[in-house]
DSSP file (Angstrom, degrees, kcal/mol; ACC not computed):
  #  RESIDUE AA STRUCTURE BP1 BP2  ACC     N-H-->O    O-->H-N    N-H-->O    O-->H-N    TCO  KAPPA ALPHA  PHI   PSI    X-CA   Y-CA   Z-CA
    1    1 A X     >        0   0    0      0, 0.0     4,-1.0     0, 0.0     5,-0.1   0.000 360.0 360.0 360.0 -43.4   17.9   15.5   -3.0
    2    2 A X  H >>  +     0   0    0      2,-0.2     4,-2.0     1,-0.2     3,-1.4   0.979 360.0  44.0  -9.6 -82.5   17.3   18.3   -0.3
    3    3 A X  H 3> S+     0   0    0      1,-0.3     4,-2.9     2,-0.2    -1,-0.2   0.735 110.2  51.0 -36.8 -53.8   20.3   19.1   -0.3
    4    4 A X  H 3> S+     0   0    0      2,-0.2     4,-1.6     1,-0.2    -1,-0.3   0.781 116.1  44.4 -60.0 -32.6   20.9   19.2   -4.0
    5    5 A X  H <X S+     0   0    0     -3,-1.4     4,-0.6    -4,-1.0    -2,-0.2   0.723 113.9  53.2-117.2 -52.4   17.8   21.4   -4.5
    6    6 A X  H  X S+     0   0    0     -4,-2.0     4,-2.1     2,-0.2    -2,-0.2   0.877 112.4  44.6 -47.1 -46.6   18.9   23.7   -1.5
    7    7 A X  H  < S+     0   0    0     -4,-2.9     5,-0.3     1,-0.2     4,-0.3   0.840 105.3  52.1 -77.8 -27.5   21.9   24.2   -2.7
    8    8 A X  H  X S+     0   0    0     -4,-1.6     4,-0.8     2,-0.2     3,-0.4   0.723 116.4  47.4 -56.7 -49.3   21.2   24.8   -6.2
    9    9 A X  H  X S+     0   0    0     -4,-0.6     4,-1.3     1,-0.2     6,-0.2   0.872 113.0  47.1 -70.8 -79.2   18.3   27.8   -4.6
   10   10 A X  H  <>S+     0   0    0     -4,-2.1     5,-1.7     1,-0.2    -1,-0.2   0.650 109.4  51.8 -39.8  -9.1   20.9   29.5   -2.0
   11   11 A X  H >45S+     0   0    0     -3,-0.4     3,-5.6    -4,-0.3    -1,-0.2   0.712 110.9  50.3 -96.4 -43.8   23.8   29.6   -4.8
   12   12 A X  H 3<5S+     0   0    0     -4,-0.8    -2,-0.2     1,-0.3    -1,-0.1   0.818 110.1  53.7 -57.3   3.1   20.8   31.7   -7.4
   13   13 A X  T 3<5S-     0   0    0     -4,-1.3    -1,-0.3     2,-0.1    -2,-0.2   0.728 128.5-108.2-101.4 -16.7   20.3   33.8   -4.4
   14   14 A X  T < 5 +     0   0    0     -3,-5.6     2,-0.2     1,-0.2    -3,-0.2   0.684  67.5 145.8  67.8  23.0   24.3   34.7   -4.1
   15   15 A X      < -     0   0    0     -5,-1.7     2,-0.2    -6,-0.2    -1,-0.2  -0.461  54.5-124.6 -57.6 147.4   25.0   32.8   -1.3
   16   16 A X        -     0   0    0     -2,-0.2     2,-0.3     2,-0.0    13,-0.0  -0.876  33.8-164.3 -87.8 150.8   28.6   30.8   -0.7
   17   17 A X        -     0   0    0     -2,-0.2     2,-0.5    12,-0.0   -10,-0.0  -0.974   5.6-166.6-113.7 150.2   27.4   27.1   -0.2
   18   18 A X        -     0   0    0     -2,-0.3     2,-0.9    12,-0.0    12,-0.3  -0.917   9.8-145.7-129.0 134.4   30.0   24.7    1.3
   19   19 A X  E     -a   30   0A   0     10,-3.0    12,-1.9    -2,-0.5    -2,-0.0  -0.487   6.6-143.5 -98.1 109.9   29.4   21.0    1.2
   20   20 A X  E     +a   31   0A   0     -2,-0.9     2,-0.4    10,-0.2    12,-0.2  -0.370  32.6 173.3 -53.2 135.4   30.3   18.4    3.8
   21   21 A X        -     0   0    0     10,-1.9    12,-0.4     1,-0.3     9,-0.0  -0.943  34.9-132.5-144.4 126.2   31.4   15.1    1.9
   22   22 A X  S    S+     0   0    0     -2,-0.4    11,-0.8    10,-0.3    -1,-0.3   0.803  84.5  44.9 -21.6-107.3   32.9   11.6    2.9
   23   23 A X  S    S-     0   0    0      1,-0.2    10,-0.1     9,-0.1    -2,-0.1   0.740 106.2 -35.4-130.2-112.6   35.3   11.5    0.5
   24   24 A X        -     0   0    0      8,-0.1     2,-0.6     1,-0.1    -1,-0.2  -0.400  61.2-115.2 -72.4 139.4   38.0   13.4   -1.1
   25   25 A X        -     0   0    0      5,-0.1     5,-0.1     1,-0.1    -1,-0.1  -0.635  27.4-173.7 -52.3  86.4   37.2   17.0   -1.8
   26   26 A X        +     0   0    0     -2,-0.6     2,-0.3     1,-0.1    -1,-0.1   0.326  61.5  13.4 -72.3   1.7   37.0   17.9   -5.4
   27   27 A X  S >  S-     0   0    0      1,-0.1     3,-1.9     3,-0.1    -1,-0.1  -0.948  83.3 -87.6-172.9 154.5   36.7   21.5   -5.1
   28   28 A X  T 3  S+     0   0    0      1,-0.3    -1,-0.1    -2,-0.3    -3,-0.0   0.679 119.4  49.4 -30.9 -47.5   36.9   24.5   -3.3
   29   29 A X  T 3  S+     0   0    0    -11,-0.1   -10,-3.0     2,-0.0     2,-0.4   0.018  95.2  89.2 -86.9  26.9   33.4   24.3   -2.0
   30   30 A X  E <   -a   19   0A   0     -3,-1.9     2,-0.5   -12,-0.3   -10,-0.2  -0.966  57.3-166.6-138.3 112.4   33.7   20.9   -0.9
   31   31 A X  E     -a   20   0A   0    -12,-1.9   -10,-1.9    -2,-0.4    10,-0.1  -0.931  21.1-115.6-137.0 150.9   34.9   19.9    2.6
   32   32 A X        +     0   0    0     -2,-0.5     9,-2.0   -12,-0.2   -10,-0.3  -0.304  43.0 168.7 -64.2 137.9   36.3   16.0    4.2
   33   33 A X  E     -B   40   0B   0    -11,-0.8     7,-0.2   -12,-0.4    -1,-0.0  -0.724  28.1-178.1-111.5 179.4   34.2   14.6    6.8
   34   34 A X  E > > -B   39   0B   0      5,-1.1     3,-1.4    -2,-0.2     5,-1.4  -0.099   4.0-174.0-167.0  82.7   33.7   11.8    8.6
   35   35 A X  G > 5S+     0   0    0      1,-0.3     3,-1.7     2,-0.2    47,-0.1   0.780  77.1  62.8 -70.9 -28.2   31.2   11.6   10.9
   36   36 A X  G 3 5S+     0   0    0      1,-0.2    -1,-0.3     2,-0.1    43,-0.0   0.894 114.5  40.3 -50.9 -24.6   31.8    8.1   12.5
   37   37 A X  G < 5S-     0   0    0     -3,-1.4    -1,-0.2     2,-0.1    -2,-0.2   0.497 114.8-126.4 -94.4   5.0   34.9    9.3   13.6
   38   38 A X  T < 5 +     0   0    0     -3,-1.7     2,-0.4    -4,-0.4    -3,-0.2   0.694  59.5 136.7  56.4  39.8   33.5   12.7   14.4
   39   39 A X  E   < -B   34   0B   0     -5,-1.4    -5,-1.1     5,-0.0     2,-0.3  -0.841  37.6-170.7-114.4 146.1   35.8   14.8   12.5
   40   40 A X  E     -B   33   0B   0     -2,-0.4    -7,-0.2    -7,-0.2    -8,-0.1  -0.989  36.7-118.9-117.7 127.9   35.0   17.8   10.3
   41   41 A X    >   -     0   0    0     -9,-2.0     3,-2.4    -2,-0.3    -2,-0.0  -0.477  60.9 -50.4 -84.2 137.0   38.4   18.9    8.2
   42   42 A X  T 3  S+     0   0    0      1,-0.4   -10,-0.1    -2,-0.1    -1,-0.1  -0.013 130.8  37.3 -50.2 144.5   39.6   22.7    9.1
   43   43 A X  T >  S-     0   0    0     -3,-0.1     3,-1.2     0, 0.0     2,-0.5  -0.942  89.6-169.6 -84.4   1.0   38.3   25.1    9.3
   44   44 A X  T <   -     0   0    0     -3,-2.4    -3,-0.1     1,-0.2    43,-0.1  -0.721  69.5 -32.6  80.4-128.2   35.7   22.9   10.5
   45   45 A X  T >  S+     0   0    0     -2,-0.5     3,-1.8    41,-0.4    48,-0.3   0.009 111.2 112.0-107.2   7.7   32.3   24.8   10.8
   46   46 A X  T <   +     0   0    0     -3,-1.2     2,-0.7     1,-0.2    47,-0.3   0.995  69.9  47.6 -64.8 -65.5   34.3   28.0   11.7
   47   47 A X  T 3  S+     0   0    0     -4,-0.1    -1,-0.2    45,-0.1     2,-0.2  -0.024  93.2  94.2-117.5  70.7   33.6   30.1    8.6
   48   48 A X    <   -     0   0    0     -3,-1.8     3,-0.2    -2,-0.7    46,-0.1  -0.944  60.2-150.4-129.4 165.8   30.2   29.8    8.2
   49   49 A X  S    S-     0   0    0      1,-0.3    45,-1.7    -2,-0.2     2,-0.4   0.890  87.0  -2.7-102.4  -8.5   27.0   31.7    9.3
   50   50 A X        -     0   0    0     43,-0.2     2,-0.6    44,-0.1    -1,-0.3  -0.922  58.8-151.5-162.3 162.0   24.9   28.7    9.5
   51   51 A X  E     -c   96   0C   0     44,-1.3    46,-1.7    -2,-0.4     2,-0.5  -0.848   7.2-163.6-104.7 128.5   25.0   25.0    8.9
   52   52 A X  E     -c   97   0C   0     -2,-0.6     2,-0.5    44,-0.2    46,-0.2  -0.926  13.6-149.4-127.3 139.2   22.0   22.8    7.9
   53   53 A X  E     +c   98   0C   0     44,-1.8    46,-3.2    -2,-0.5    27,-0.0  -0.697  31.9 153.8-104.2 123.6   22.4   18.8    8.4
   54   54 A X        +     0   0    0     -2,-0.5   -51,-0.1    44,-0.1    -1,-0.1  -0.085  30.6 135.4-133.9  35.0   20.6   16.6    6.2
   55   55 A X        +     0   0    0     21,-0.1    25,-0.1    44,-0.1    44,-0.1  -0.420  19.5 112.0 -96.7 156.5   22.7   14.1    6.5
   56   56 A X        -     0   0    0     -2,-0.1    16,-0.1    19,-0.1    17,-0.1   0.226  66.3 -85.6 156.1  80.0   21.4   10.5    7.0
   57   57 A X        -     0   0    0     14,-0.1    19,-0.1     2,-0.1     0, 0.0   0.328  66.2 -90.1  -9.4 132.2   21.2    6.8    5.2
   58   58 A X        -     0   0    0      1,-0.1    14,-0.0     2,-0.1     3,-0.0  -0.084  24.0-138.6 -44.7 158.9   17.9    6.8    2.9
   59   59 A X  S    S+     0   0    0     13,-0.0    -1,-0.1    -3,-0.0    13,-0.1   0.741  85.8  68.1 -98.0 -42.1   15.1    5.5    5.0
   60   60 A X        +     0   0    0      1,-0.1    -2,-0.1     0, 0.0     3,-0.1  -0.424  65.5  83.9 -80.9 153.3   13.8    3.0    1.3
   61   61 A X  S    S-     0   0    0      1,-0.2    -1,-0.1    -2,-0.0     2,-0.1   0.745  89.1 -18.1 119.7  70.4   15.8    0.3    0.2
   62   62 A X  S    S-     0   0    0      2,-0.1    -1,-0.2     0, 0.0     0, 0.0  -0.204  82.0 -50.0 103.1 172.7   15.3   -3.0    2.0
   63   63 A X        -     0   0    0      1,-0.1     2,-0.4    -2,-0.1     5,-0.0   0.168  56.1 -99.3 -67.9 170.6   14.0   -4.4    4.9
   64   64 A X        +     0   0    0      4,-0.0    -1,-0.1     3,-0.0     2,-0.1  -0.233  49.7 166.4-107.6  61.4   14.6   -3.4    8.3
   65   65 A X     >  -     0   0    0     -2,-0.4     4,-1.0     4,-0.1     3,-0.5  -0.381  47.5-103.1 -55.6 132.4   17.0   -5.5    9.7
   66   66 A X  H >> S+     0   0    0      2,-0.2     3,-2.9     1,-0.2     4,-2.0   0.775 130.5  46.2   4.9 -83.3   19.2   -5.0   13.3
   67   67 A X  H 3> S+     0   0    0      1,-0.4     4,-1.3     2,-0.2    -1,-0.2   0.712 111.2  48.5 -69.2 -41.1   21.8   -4.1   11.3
   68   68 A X  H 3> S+     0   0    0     -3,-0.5     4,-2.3     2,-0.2    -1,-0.4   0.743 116.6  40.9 -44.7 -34.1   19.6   -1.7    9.0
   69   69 A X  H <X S+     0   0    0     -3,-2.9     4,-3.2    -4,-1.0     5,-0.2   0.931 115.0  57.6 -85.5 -55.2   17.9    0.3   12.0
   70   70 A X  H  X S+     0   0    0     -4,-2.0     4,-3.6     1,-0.2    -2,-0.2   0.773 114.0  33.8 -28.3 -43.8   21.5    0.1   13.5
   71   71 A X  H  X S+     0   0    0     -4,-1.3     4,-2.5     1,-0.2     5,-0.3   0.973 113.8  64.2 -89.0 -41.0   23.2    1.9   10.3
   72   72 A X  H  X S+     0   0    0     -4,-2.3     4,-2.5     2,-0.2     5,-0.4   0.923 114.3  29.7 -39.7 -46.5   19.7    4.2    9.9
   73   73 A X  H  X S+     0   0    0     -4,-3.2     4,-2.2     2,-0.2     3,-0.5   0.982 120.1  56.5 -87.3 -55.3   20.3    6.0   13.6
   74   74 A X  H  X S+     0   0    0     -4,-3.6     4,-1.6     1,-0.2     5,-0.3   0.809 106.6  50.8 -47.2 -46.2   24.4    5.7   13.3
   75   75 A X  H  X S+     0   0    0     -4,-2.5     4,-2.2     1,-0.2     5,-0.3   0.887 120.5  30.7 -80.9 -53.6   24.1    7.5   10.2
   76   76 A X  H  X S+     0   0    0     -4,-2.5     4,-1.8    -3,-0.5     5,-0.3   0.934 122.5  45.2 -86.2 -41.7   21.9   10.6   11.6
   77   77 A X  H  X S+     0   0    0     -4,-2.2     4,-0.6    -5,-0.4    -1,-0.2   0.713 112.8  47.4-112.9  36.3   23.0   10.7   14.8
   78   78 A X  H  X S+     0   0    0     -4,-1.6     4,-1.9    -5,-0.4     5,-0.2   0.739 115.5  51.9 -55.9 -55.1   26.9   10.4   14.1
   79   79 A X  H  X S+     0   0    0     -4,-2.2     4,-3.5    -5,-0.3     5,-0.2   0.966 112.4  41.6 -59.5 -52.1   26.3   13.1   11.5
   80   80 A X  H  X S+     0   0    0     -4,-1.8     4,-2.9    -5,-0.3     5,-0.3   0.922 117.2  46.9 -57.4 -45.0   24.4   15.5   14.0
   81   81 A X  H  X S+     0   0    0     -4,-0.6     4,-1.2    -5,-0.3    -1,-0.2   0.936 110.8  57.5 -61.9 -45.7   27.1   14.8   17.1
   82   82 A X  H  < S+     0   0    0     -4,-1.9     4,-0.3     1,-0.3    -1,-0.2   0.967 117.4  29.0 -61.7 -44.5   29.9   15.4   14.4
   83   83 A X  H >X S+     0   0    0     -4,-3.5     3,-2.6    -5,-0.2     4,-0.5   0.942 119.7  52.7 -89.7 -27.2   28.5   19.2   13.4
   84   84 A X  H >< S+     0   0    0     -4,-2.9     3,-1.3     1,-0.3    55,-0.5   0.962 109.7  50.2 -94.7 -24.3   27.0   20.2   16.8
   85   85 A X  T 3< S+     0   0    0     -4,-1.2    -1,-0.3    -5,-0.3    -2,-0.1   0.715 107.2  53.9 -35.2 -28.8   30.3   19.3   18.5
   86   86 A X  T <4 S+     0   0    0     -3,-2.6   -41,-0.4    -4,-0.3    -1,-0.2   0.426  87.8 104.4-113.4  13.1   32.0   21.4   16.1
   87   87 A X    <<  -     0   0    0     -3,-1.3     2,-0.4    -4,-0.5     3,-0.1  -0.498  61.3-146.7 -60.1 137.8   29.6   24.6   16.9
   88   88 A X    >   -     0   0    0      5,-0.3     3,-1.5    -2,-0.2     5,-0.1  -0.996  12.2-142.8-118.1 118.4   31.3   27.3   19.0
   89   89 A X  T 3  S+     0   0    0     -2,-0.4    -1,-0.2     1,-0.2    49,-0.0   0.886 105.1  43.8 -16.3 -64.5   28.7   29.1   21.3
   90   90 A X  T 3  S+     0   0    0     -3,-0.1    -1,-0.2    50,-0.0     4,-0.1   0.186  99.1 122.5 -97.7   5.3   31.0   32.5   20.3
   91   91 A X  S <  S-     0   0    0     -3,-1.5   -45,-0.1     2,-0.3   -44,-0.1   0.251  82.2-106.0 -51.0 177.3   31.4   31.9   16.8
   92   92 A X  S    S+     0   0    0    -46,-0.2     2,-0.6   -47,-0.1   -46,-0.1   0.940 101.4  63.1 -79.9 -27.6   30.9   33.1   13.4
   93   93 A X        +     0   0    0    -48,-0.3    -5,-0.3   -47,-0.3    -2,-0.3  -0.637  50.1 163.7 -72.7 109.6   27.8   30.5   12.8
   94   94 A X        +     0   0    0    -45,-1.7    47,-0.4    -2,-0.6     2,-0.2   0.061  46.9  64.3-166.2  73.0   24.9   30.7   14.6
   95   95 A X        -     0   0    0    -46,-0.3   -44,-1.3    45,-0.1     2,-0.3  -0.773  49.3-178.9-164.6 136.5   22.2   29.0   13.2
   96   96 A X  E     -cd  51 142C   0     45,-1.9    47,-2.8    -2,-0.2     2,-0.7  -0.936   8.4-169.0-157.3 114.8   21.8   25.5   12.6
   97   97 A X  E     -cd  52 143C   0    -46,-1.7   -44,-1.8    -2,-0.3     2,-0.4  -0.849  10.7-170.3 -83.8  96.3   19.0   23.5   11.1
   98   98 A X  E     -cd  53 144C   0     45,-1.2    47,-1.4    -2,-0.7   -44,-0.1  -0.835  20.5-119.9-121.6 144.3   18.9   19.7   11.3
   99   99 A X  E     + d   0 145C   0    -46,-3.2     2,-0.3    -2,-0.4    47,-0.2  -0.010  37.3 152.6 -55.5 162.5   16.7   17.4    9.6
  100  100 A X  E     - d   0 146C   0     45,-1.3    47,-2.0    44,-0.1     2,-0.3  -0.939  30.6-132.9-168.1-151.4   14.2   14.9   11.1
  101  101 A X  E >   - d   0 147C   0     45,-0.3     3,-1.7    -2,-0.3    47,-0.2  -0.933  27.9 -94.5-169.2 140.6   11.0   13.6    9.5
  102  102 A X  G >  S+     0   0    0     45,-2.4     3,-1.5     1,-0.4     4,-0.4   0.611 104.6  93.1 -15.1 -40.9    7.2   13.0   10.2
  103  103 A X  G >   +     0   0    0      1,-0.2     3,-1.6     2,-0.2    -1,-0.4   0.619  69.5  71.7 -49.3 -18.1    8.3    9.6   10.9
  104  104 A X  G <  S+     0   0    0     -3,-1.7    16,-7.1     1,-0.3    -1,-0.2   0.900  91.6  59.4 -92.7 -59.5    8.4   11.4   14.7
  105  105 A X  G <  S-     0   0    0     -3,-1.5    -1,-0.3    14,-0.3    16,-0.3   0.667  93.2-161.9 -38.4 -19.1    3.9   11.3   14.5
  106  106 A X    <   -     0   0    0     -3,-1.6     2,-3.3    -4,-0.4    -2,-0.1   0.158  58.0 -22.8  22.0-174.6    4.5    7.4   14.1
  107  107 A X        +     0   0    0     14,-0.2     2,-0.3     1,-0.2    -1,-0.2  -0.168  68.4 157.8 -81.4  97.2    1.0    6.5   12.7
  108  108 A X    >   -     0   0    0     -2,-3.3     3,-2.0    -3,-0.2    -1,-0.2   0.234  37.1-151.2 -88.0  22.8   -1.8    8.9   13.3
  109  109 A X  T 3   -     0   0    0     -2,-0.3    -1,-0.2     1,-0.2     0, 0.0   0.032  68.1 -15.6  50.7-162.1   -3.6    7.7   10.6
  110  110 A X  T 3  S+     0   0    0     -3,-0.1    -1,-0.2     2,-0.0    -2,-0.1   0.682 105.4 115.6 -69.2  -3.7   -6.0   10.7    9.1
  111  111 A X  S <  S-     0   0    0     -3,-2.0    -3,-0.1     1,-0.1     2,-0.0  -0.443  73.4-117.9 -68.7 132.3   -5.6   12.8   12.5
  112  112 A X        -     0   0    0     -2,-0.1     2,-0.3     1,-0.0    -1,-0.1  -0.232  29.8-156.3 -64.6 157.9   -3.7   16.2   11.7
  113  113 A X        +     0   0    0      4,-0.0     2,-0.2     3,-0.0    -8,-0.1  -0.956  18.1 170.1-135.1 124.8   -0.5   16.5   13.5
  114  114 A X    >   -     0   0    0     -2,-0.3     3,-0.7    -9,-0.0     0, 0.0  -0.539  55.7 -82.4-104.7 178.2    1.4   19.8   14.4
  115  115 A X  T 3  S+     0   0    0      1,-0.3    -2,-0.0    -2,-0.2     0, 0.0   0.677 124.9  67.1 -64.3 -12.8    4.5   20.3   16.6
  116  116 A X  T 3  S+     0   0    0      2,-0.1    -1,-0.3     0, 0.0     2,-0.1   0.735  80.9  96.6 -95.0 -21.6    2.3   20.3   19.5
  117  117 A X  S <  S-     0   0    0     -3,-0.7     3,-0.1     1,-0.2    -4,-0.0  -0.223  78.6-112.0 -35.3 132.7    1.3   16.6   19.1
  118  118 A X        -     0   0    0      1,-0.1    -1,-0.2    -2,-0.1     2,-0.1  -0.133  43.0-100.8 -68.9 163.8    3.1   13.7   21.1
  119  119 A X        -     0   0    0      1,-0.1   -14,-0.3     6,-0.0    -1,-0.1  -0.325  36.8-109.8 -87.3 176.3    5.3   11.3   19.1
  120  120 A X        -     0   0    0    -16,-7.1   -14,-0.3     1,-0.1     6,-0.2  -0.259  26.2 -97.9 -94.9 167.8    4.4    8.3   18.1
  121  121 A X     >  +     0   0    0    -16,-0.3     4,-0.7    -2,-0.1   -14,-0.2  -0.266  69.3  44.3 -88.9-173.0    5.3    5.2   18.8
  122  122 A X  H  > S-     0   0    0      1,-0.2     4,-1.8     2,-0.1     3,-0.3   0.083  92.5 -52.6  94.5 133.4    7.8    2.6   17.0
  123  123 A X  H  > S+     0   0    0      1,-0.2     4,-3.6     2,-0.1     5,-0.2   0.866 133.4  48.3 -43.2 -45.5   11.5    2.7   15.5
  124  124 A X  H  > S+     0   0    0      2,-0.2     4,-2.0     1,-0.2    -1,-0.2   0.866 107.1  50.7 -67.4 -48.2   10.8    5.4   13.4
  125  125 A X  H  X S+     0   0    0     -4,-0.7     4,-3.3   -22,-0.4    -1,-0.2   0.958 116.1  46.6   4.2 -90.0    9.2    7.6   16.0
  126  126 A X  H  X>S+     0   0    0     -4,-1.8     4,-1.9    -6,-0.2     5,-0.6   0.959 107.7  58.3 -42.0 -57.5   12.6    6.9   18.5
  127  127 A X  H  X5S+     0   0    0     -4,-3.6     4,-4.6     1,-0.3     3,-0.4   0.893 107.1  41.1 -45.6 -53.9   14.8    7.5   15.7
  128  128 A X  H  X5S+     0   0    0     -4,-2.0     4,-1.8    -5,-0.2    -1,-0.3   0.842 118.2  52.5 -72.8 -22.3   13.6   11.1   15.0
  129  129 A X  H  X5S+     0   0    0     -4,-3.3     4,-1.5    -3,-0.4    -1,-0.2   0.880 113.4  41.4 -37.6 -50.8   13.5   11.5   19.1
  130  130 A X  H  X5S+     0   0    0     -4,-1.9     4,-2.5    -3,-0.4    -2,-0.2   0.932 120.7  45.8 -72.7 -49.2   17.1   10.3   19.3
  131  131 A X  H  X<S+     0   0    0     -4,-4.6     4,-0.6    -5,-0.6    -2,-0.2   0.901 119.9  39.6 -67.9 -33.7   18.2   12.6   15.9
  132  132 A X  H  X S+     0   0    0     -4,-1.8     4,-1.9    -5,-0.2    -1,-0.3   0.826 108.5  56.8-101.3 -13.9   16.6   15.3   16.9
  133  133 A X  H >< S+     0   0    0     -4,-1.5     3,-1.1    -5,-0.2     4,-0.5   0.996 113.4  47.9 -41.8 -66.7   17.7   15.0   21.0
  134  134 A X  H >< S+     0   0    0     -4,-2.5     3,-1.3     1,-0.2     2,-1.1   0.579 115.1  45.8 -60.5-111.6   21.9   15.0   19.4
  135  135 A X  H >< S+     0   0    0     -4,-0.6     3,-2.1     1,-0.3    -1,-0.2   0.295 103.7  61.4 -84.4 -25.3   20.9   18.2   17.2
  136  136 A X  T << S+     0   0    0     -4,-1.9    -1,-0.3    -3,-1.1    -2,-0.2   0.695  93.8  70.0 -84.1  10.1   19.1   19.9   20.4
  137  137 A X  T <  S+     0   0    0     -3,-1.3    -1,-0.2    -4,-0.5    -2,-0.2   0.746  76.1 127.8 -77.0 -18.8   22.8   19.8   22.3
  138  138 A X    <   -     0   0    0     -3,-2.1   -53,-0.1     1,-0.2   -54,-0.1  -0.093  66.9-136.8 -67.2 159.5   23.9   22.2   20.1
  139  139 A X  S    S+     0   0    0    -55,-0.5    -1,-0.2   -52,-0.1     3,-0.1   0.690  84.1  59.0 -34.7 -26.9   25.7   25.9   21.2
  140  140 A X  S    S-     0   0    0      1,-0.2     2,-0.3   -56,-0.0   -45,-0.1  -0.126 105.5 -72.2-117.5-177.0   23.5   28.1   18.6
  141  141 A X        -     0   0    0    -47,-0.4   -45,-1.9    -2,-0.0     2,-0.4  -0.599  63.0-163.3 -61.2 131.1   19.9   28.9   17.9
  142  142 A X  E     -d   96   0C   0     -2,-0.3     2,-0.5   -47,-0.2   -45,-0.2  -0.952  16.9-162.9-136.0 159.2   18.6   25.5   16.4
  143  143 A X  E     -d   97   0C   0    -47,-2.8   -45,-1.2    -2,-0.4     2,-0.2  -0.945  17.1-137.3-140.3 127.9   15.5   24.3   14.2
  144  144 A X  E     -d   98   0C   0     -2,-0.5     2,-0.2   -47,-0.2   -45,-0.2  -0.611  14.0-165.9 -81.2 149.5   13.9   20.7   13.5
  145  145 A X  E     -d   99   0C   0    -47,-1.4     2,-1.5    -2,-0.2   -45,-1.3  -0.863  10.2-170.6-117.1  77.9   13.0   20.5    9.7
  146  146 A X  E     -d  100   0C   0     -2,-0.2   -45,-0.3   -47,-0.2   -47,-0.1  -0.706  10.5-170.9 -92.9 121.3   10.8   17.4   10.0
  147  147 A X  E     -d  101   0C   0    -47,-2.0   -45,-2.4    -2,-1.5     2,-0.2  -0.001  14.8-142.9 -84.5-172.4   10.0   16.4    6.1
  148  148 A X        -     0   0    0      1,-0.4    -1,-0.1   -47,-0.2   -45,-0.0  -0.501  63.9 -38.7-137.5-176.6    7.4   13.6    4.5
  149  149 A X        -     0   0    0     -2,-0.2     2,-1.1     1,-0.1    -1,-0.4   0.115  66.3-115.2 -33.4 144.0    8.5   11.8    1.7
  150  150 A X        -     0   0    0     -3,-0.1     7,-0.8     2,-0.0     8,-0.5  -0.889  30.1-163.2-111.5 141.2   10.3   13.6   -0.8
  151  151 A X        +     0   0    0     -2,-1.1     2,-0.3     6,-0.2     5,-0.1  -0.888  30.0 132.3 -92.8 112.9    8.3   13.8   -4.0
  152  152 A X    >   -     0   0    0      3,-0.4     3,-0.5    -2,-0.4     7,-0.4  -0.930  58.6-127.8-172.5 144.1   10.3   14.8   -7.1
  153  153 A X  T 3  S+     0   0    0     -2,-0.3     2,-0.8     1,-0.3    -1,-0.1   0.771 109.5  59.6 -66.7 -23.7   10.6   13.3  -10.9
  154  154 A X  T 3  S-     0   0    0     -3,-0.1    -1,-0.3  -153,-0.0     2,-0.1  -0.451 124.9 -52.0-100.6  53.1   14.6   13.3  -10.4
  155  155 A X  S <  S+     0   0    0     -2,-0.8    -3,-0.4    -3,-0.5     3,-0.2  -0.692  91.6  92.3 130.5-169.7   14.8   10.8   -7.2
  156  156 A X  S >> S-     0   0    0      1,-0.2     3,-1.9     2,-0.2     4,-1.0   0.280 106.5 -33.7  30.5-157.0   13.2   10.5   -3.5
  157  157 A X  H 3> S+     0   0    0     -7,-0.8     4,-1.9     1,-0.3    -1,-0.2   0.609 141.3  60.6 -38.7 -26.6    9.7    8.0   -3.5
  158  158 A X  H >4 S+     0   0    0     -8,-0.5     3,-0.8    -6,-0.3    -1,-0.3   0.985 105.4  45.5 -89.6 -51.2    8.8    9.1   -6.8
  159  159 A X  H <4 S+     0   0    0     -3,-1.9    -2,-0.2    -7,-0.4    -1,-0.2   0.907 110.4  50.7 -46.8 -74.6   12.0    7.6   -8.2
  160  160 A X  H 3<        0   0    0     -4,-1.0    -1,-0.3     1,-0.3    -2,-0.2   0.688 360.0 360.0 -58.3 -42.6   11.9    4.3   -6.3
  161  161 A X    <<        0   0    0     -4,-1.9    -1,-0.3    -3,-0.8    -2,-0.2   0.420 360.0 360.0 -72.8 360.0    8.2    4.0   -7.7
């Protein structure tokens, strides 16, 4: 939904967007990935001036099983190793924005939290430590986006409720 919503803003602006996708490309702006195998299809990331990664199994939709936490952190930090690997220090790209998420605060209950506040404890906590640890490896200038819920009549929590 981010994503959709990003891209949809940056195109009204006259920006080029090009979209990583899993499985065949259907168009020009469309390019194969696969981050478990850590591949990006050429040009790669080469000609762009910056990448942002939102990439990342939904956090709702069932319990939290092993195998569930398991797919939650492969999914984000596969995705993150897969682009910041494919970063060139000396490249045309250099800025890169990866996702994370509140979850990082674990639960502080009604206490505000800013950037200067320790993380919390708890899977969710580690997960956004570990995703945003693989994003801080990259070559470039880089930036955590940590989100909340997303709120929207078309999809995220609102949808589900």
């Amino acid at each position: 939904m981010l994503g959709t919503a990003l891209t949809r803003h940056l195109r009204s602006q006259g920006h080029e967007v090009v979209r990583l996708v899993r499985g065949q490309p259907t168009s020009s702006d469309k390019r194969h990935w696969d981050p478990d195998a850590g591949r990006i299809a050429a040009p790669r990331l080469d000609d762009v001036d910056a990448v942002v990664n939102l990439a990342g199994a939904p956090l709702a939709g069932g319990r939290w099983t092993k195998e569930r936490r398991a797919e939650l952190s492969r999914s984000r930090i596969a995705s993150t190793l897969t682009v910041v690997t494919s970063l060139d220090p000396d490249g045309r790209c250099q800025r890169f924005l990866n996702a994370s998420g509140i979850g990082y605060y674990g639960d502080a209950g009604a206490e505000v939290v800013d950037e200067a506040s320790p993380r919390g404890r708890g899977f969710l906590a580690q997960l956004c430590v570990d995703w945003e640890t693989a994003a801080g490896h990259a070559a470039v200038p880089t930036a955590m986006l940590r989100t909340g819920q997303v709120l929207s009549p078309d999809g995220g929590i609102l949808g589900r409720l």
